[in-house]
Chimera marker file (.cmm) of the C-alpha trace (Angstrom):
<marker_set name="trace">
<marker id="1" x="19.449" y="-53.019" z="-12.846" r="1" g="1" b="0" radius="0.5"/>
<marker id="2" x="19.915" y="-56.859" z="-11.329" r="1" g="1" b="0" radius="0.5"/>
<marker id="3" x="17.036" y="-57.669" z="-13.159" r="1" g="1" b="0" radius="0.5"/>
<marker id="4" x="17.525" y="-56.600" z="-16.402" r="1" g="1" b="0" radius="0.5"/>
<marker id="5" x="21.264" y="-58.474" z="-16.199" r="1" g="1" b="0" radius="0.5"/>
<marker id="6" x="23.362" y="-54.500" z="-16.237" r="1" g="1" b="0" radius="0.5"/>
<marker id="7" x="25.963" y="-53.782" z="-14.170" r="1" g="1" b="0" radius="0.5"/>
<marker id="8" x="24.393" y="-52.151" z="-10.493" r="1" g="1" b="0" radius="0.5"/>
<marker id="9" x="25.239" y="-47.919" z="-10.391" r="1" g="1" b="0" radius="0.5"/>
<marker id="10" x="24.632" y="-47.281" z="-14.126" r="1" g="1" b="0" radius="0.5"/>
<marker id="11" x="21.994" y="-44.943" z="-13.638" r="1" g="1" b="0" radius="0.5"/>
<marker id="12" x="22.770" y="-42.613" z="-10.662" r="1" g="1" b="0" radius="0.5"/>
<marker id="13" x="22.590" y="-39.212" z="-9.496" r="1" g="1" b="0" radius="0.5"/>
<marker id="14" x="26.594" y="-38.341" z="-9.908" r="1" g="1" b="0" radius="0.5"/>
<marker id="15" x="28.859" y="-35.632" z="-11.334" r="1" g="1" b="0" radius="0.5"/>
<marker id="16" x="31.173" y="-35.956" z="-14.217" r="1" g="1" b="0" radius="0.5"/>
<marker id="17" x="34.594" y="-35.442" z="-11.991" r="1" g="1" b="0" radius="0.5"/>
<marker id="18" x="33.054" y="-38.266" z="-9.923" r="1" g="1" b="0" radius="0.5"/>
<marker id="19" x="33.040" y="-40.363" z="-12.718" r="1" g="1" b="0" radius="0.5"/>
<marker id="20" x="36.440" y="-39.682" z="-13.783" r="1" g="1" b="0" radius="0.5"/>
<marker id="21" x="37.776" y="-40.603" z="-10.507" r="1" g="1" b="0" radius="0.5"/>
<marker id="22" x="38.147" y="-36.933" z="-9.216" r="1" g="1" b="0" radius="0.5"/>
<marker id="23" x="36.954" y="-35.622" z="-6.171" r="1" g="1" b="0" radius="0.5"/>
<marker id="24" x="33.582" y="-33.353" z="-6.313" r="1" g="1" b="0" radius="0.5"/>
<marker id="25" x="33.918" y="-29.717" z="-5.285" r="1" g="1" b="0" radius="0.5"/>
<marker id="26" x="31.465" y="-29.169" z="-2.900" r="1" g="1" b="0" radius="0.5"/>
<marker id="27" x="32.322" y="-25.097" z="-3.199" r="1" g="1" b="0" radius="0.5"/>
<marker id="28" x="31.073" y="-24.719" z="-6.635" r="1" g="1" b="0" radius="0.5"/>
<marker id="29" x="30.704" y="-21.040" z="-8.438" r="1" g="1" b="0" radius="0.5"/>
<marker id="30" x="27.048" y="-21.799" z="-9.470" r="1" g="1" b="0" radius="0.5"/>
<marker id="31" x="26.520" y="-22.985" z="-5.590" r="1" g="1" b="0" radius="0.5"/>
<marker id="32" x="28.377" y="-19.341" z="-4.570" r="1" g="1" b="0" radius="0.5"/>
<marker id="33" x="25.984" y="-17.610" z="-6.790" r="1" g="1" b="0" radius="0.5"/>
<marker id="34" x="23.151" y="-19.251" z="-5.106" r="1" g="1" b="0" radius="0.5"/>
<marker id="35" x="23.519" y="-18.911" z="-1.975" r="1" g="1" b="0" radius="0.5"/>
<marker id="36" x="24.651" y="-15.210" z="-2.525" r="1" g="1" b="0" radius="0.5"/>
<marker id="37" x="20.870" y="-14.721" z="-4.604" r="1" g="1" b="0" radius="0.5"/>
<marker id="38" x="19.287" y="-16.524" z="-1.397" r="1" g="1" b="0" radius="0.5"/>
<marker id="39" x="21.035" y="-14.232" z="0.985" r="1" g="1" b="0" radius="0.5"/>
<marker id="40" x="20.253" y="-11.086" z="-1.039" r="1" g="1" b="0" radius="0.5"/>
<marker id="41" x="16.375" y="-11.689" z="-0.920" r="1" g="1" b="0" radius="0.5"/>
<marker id="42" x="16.451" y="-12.351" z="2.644" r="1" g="1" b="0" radius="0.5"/>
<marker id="43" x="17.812" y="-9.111" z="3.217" r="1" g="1" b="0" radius="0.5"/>
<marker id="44" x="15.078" y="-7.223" z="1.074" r="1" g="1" b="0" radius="0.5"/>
<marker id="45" x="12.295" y="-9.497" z="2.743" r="1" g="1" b="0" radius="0.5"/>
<marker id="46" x="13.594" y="-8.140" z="6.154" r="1" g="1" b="0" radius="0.5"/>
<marker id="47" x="13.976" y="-4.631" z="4.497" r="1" g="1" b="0" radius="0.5"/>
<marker id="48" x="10.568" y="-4.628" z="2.904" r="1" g="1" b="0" radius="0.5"/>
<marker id="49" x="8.682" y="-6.126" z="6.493" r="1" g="1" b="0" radius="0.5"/>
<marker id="50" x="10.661" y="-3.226" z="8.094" r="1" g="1" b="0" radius="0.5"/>
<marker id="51" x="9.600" y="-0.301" z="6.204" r="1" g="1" b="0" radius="0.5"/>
<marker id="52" x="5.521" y="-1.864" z="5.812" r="1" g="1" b="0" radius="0.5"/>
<marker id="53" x="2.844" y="0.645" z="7.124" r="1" g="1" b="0" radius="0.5"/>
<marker id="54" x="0.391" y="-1.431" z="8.831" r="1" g="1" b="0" radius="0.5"/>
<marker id="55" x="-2.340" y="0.485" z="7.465" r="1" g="1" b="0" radius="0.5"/>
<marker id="56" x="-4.038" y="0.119" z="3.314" r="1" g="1" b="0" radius="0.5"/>
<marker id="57" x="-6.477" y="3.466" z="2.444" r="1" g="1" b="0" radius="0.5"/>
<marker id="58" x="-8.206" y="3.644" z="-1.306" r="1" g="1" b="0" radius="0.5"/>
<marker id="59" x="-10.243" y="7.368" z="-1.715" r="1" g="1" b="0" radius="0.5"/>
<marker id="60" x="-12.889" y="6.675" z="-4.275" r="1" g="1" b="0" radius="0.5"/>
<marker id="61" x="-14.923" y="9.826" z="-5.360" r="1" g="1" b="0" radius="0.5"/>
<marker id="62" x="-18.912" y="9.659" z="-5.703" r="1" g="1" b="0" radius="0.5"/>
<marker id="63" x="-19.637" y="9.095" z="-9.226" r="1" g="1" b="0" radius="0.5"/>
<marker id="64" x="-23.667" y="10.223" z="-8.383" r="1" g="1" b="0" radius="0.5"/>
<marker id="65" x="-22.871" y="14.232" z="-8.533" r="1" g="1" b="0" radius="0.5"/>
<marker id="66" x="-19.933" y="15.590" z="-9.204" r="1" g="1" b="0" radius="0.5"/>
<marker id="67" x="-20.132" y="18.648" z="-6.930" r="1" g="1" b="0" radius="0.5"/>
<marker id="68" x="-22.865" y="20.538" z="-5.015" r="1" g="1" b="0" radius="0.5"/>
<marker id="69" x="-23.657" y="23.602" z="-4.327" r="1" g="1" b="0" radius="0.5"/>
<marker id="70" x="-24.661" y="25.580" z="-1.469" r="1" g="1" b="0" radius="0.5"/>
<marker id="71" x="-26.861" y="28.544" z="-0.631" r="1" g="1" b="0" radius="0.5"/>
<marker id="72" x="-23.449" y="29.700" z="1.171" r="1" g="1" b="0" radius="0.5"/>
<marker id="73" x="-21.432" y="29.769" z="-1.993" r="1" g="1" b="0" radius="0.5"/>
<marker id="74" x="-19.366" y="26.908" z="-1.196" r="1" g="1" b="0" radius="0.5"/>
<marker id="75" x="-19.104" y="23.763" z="-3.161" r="1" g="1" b="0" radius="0.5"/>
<marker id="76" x="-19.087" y="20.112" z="-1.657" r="1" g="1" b="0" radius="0.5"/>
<marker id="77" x="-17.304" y="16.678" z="-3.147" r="1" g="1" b="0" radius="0.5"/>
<marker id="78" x="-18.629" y="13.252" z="-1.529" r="1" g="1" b="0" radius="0.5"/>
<marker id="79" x="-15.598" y="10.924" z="-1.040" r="1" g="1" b="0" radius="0.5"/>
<marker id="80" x="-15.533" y="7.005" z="0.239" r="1" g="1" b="0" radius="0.5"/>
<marker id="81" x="-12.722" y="6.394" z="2.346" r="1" g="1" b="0" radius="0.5"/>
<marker id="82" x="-11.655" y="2.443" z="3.124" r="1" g="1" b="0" radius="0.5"/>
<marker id="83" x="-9.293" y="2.211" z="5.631" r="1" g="1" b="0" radius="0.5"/>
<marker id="84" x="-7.898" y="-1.245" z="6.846" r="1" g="1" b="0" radius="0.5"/>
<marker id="85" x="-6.066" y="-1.584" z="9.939" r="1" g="1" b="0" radius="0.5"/>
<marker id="86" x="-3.379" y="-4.230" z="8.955" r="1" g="1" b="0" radius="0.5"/>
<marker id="87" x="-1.813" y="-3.737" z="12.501" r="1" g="1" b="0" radius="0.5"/>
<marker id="88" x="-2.143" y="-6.618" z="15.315" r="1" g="1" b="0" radius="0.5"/>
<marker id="89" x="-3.567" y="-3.909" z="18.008" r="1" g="1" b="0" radius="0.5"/>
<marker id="90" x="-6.518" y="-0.784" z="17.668" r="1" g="1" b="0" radius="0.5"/>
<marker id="91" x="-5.307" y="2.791" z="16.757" r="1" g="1" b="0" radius="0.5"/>
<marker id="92" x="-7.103" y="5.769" z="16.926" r="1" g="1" b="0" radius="0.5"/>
<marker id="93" x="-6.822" y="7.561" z="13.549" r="1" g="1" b="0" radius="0.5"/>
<marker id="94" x="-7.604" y="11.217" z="12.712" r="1" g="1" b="0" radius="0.5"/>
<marker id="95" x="-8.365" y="12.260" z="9.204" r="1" g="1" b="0" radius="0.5"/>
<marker id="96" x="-7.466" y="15.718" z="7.605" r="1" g="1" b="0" radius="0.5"/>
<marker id="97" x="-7.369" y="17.760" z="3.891" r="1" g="1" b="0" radius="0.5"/>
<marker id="98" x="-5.282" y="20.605" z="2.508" r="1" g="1" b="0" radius="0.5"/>
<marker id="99" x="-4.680" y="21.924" z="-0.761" r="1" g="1" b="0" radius="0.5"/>
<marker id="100" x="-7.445" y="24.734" z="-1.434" r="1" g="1" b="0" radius="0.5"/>
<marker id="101" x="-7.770" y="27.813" z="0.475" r="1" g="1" b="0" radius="0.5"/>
<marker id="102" x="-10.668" y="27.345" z="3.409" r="1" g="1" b="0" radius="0.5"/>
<marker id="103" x="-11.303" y="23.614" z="2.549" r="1" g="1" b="0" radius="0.5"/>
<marker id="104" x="-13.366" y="22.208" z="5.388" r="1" g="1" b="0" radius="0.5"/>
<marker id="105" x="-13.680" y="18.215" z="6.078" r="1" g="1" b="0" radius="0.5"/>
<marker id="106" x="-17.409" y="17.507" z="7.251" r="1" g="1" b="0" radius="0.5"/>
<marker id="107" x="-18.151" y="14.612" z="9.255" r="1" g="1" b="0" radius="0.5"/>
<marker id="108" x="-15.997" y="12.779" z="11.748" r="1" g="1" b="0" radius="0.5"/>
<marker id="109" x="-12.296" y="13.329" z="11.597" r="1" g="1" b="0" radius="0.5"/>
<marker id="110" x="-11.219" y="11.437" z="14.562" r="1" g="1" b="0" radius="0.5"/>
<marker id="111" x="-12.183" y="7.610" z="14.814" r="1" g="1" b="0" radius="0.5"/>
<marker id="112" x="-10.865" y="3.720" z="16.053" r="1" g="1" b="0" radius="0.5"/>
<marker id="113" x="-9.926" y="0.808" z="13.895" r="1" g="1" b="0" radius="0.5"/>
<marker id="114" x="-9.821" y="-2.380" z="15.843" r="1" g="1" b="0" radius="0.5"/>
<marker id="115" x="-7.267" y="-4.718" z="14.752" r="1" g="1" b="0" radius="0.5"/>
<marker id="116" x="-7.235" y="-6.317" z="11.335" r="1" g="1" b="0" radius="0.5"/>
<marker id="117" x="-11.001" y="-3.836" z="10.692" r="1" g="1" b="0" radius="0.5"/>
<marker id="118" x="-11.833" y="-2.433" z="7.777" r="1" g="1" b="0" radius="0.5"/>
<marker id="119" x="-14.459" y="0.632" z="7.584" r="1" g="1" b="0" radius="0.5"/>
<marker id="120" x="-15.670" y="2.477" z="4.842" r="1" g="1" b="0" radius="0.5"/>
<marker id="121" x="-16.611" y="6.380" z="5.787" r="1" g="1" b="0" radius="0.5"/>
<marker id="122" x="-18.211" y="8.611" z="3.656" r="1" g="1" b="0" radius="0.5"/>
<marker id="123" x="-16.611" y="12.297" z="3.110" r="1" g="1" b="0" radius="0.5"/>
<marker id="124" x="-17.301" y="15.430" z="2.642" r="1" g="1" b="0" radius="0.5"/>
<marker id="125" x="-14.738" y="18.126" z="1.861" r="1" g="1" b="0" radius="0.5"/>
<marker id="126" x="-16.252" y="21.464" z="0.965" r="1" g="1" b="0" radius="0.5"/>
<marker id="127" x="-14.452" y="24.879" z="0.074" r="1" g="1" b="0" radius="0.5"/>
<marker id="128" x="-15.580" y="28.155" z="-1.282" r="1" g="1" b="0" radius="0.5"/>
<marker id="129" x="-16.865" y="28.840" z="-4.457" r="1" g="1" b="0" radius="0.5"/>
<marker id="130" x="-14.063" y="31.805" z="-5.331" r="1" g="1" b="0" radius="0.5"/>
<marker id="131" x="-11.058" y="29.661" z="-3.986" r="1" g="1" b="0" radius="0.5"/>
<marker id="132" x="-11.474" y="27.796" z="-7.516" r="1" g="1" b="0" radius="0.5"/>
<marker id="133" x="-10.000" y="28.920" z="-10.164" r="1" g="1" b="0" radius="0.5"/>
<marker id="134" x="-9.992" y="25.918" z="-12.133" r="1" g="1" b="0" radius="0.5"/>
<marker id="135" x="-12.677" y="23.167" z="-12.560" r="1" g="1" b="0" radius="0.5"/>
<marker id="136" x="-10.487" y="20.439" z="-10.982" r="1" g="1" b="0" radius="0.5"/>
<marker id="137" x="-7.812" y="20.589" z="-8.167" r="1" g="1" b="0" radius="0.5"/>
<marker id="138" x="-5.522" y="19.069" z="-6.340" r="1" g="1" b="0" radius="0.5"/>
<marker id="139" x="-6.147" y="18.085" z="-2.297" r="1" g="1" b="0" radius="0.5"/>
<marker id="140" x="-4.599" y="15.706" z="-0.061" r="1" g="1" b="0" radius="0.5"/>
<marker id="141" x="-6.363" y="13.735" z="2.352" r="1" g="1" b="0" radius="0.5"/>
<marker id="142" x="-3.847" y="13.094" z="4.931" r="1" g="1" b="0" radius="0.5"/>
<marker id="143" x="-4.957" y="9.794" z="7.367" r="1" g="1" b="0" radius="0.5"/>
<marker id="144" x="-2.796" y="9.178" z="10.474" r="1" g="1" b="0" radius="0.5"/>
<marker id="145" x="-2.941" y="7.435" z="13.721" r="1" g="1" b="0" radius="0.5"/>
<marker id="146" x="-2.652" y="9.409" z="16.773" r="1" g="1" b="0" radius="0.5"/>
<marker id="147" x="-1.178" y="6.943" z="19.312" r="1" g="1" b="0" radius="0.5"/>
<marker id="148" x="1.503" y="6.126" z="16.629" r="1" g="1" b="0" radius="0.5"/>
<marker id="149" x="3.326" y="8.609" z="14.099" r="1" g="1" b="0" radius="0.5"/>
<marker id="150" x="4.924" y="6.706" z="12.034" r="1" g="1" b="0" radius="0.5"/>
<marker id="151" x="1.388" y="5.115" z="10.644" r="1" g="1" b="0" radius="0.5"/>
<marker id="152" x="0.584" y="7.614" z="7.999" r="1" g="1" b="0" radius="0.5"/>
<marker id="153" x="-0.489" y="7.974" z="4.896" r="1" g="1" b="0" radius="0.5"/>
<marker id="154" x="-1.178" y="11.028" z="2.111" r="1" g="1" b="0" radius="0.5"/>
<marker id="155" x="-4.068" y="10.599" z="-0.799" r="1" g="1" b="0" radius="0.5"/>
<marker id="156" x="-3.811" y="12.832" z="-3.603" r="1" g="1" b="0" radius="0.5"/>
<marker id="157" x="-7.272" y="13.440" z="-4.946" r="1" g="1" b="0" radius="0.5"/>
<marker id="158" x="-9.116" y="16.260" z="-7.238" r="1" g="1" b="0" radius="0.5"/>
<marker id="159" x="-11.765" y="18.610" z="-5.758" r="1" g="1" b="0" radius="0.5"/>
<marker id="160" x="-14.018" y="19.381" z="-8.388" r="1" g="1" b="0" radius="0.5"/>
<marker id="161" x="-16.288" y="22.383" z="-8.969" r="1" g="1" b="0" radius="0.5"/>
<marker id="162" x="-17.630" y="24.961" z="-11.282" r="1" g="1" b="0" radius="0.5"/>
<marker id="163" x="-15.923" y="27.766" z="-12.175" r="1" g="1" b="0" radius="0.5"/>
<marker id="164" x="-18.942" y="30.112" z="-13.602" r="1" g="1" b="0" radius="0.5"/>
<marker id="165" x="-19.979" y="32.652" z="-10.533" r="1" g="1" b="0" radius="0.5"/>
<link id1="1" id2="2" r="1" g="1" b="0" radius="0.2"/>
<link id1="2" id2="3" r="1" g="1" b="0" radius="0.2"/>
<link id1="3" id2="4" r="1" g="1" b="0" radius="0.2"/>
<link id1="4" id2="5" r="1" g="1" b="0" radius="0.2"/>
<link id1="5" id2="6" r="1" g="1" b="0" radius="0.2"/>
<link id1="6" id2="7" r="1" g="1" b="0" radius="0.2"/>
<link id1="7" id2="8" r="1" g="1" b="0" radius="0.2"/>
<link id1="8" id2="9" r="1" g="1" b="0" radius="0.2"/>
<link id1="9" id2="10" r="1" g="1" b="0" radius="0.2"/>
<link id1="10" id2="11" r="1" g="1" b="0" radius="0.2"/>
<link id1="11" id2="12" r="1" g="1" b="0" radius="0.2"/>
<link id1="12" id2="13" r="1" g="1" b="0" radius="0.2"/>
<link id1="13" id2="14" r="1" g="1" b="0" radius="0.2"/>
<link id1="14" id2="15" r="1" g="1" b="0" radius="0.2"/>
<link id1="15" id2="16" r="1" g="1" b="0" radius="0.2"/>
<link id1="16" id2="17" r="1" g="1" b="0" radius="0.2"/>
<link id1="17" id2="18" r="1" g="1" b="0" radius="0.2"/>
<link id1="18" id2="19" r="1" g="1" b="0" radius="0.2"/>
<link id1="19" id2="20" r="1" g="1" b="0" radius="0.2"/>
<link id1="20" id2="21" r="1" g="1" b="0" radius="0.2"/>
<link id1="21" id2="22" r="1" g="1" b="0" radius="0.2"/>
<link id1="22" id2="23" r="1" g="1" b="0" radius="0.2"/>
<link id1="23" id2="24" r="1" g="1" b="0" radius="0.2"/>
<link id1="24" id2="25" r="1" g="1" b="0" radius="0.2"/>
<link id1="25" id2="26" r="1" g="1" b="0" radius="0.2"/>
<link id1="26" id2="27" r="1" g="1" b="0" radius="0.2"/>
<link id1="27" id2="28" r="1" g="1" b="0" radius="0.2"/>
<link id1="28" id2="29" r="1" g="1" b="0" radius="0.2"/>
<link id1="29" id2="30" r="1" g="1" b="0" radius="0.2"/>
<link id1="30" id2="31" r="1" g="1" b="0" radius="0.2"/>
<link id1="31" id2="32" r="1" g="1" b="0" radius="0.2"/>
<link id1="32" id2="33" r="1" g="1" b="0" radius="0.2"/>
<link id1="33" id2="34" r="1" g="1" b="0" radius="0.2"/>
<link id1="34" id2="35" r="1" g="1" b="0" radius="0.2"/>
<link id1="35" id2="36" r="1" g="1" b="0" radius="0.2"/>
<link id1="36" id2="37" r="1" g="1" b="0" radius="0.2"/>
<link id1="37" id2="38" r="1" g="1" b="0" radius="0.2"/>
<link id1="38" id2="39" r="1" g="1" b="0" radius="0.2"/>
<link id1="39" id2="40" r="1" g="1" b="0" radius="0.2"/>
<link id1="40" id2="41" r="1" g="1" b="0" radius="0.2"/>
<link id1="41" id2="42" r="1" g="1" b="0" radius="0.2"/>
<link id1="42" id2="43" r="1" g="1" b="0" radius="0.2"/>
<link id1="43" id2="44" r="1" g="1" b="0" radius="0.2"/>
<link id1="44" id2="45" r="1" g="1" b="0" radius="0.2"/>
<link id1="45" id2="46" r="1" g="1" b="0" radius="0.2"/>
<link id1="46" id2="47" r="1" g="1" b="0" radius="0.2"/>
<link id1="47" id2="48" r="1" g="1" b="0" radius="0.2"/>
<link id1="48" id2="49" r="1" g="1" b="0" radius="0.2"/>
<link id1="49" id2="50" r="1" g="1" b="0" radius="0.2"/>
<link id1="50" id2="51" r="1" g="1" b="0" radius="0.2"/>
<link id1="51" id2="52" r="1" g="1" b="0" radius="0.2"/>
<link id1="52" id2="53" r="1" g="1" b="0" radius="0.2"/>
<link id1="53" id2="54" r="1" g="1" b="0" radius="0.2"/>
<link id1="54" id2="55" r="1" g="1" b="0" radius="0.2"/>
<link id1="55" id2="56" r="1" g="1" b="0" radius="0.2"/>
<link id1="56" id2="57" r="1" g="1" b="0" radius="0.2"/>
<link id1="57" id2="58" r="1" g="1" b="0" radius="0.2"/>
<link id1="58" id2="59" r="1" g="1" b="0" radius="0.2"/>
<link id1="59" id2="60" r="1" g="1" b="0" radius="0.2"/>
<link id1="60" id2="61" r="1" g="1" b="0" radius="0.2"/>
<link id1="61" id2="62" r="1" g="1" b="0" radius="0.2"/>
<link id1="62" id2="63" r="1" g="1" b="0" radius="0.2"/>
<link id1="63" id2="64" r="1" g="1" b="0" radius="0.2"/>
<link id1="64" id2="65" r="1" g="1" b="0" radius="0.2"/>
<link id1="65" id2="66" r="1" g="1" b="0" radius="0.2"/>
<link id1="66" id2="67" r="1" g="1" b="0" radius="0.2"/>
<link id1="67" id2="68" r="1" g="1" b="0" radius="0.2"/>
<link id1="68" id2="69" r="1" g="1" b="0" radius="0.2"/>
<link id1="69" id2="70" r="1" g="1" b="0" radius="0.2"/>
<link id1="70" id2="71" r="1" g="1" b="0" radius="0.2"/>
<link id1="71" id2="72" r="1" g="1" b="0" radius="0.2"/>
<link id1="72" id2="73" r="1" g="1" b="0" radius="0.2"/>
<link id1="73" id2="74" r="1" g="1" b="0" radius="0.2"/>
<link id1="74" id2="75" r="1" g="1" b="0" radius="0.2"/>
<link id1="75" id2="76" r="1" g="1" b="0" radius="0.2"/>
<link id1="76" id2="77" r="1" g="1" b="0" radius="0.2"/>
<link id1="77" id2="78" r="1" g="1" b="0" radius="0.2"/>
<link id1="78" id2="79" r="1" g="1" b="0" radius="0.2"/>
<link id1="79" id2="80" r="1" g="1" b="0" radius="0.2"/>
<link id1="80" id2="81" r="1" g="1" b="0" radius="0.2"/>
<link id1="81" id2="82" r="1" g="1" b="0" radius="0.2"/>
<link id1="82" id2="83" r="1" g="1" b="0" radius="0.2"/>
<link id1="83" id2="84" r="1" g="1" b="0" radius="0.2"/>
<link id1="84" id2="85" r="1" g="1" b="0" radius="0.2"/>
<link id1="85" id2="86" r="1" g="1" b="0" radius="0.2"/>
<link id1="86" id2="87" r="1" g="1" b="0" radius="0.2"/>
<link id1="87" id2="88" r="1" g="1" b="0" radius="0.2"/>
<link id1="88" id2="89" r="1" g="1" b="0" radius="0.2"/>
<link id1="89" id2="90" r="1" g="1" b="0" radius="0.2"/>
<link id1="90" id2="91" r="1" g="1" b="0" radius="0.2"/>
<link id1="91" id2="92" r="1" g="1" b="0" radius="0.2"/>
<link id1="92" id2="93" r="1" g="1" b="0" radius="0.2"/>
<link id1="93" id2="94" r="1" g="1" b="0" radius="0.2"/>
<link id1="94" id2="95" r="1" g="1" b="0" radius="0.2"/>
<link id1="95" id2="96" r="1" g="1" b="0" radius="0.2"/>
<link id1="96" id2="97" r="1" g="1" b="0" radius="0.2"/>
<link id1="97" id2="98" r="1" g="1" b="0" radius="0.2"/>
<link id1="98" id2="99" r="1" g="1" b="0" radius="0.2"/>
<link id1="99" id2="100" r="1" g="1" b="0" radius="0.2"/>
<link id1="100" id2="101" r="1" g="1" b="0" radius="0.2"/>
<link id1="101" id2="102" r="1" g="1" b="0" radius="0.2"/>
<link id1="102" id2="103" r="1" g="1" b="0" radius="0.2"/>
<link id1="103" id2="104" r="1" g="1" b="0" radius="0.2"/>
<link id1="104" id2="105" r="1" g="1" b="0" radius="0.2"/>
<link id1="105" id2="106" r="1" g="1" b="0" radius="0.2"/>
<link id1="106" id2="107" r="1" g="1" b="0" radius="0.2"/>
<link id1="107" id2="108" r="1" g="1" b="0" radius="0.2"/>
<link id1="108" id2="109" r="1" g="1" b="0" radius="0.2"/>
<link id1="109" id2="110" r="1" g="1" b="0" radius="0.2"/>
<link id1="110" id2="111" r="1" g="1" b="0" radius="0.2"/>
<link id1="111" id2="112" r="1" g="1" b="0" radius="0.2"/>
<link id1="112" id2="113" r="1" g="1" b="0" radius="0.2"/>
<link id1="113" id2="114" r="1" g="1" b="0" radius="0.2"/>
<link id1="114" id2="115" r="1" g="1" b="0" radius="0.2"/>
<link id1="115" id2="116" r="1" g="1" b="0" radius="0.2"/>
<link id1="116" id2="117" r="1" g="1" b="0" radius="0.2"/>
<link id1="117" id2="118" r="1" g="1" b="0" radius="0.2"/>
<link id1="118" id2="119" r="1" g="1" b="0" radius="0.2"/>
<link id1="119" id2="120" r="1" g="1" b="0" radius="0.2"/>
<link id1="120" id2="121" r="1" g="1" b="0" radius="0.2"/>
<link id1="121" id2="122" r="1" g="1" b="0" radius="0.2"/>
<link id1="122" id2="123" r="1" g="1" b="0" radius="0.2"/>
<link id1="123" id2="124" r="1" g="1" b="0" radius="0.2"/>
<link id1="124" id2="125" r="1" g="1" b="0" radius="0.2"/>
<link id1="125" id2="126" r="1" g="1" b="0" radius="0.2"/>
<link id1="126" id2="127" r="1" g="1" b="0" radius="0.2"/>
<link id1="127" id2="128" r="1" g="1" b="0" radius="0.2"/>
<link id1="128" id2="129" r="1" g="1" b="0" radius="0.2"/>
<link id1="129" id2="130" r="1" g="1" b="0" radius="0.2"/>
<link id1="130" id2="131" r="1" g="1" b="0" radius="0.2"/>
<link id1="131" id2="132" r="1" g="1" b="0" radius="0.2"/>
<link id1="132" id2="133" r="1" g="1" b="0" radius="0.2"/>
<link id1="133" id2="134" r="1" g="1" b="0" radius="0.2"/>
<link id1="134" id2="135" r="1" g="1" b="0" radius="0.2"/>
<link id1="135" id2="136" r="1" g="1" b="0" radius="0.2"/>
<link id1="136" id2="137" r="1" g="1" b="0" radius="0.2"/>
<link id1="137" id2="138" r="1" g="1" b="0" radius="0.2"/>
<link id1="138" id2="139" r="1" g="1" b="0" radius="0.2"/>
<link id1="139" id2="140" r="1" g="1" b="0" radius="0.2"/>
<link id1="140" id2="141" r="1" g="1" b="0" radius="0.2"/>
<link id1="141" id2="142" r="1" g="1" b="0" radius="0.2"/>
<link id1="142" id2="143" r="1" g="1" b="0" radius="0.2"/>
<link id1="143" id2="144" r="1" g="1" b="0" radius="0.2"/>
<link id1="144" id2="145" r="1" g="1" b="0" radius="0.2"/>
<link id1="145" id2="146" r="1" g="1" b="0" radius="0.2"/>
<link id1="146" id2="147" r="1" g="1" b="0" radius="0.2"/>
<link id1="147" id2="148" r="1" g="1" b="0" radius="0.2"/>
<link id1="148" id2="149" r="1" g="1" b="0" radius="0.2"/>
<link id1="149" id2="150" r="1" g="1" b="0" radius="0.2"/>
<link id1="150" id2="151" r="1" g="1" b="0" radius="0.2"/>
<link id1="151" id2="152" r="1" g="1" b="0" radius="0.2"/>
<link id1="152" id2="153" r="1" g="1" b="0" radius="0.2"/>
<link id1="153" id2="154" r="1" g="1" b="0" radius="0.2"/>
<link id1="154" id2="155" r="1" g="1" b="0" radius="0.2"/>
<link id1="155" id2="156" r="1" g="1" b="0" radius="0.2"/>
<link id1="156" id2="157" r="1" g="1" b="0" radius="0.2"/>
<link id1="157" id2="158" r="1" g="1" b="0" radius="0.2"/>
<link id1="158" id2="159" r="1" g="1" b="0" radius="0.2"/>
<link id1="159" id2="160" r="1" g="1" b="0" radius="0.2"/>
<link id1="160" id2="161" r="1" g="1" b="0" radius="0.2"/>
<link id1="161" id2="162" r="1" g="1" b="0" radius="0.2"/>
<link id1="162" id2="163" r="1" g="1" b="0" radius="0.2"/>
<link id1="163" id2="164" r="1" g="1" b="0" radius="0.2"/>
<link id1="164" id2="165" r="1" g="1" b="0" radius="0.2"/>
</marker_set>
């Protein structure tokens, strides 16, 4: 400002009841309101990192065949499973289904996850041929770890299959 000849402080970072001699409020409703937004998202950060199951799952079903049969009269549905251990330490997890009537999981239903692994496992869930009565239902695939409880999770899923005998 010296060196364009105007007076020194004309352009400043000030408020208006500074300028008209008054002194500035440093407990302002807008800075209230702030601080009380701030505080409230802490809160739900902490909430939210609280209640986070260390552990992602996504069921995909085979899109080759959509069921098979068996000589046995039971029908089978191929599943991928990826399960990522978002924990900091290895869990053993064991992997169940429910929702028809004699529905069997094939394969391994016990298994470990290091820390921070991911796995992909393929599944097989068969049931018998009379327990449908429609050509899609319903079942659960219900992953949890053994040396922990609270690290669970429930897939909903359909179990196709033919309903023609």
């Amino acid at each position: 400002m010296a060196r364009i000849d105007k007076p020194l402080g004309l352009i400043r970072y000030t408020t208006e009841r500074a300028l008209e001699g008054k002194p500035t409020r440093f407990w302002r409703p807008q800075l209230l309101a702030y601080m009380a937004a701030l505080f409230s998202m802490v809160v739900l950060l902490i909430g939210f990192l609280n209640a986070r199951v260390p552990m992602d799952v996504e069921v995909a079903r085979d899109r080759q065949a959509l069921f098979e049969s068996t000589a046995e009269g039971r029908i089978i549905n191929y599943y991928t499973v990826t399960l990522r251990n978002q924990d900091s330490k290895e869990h053993q997890y064991a992997l169940s289904a429910t929702g028809l009537p004699g529905l069997r999981l094939q394969g391994a239903d016990t298994f470990v996850l290091a820390a921070n692994e991911t796995r992909q496992l393929r599944v097989a869930l068969n049931a018998d041929a009379s327990a449908l009565t429609q050509p899609s239902h319903p079942v659960v695939l219900h992953i949890a770890a053994l040396d922990e409880p609270s690290i669970s999770s429930n897939i909903e899923t359909r179990f196709l299959g033919s309903t023609r005998q």
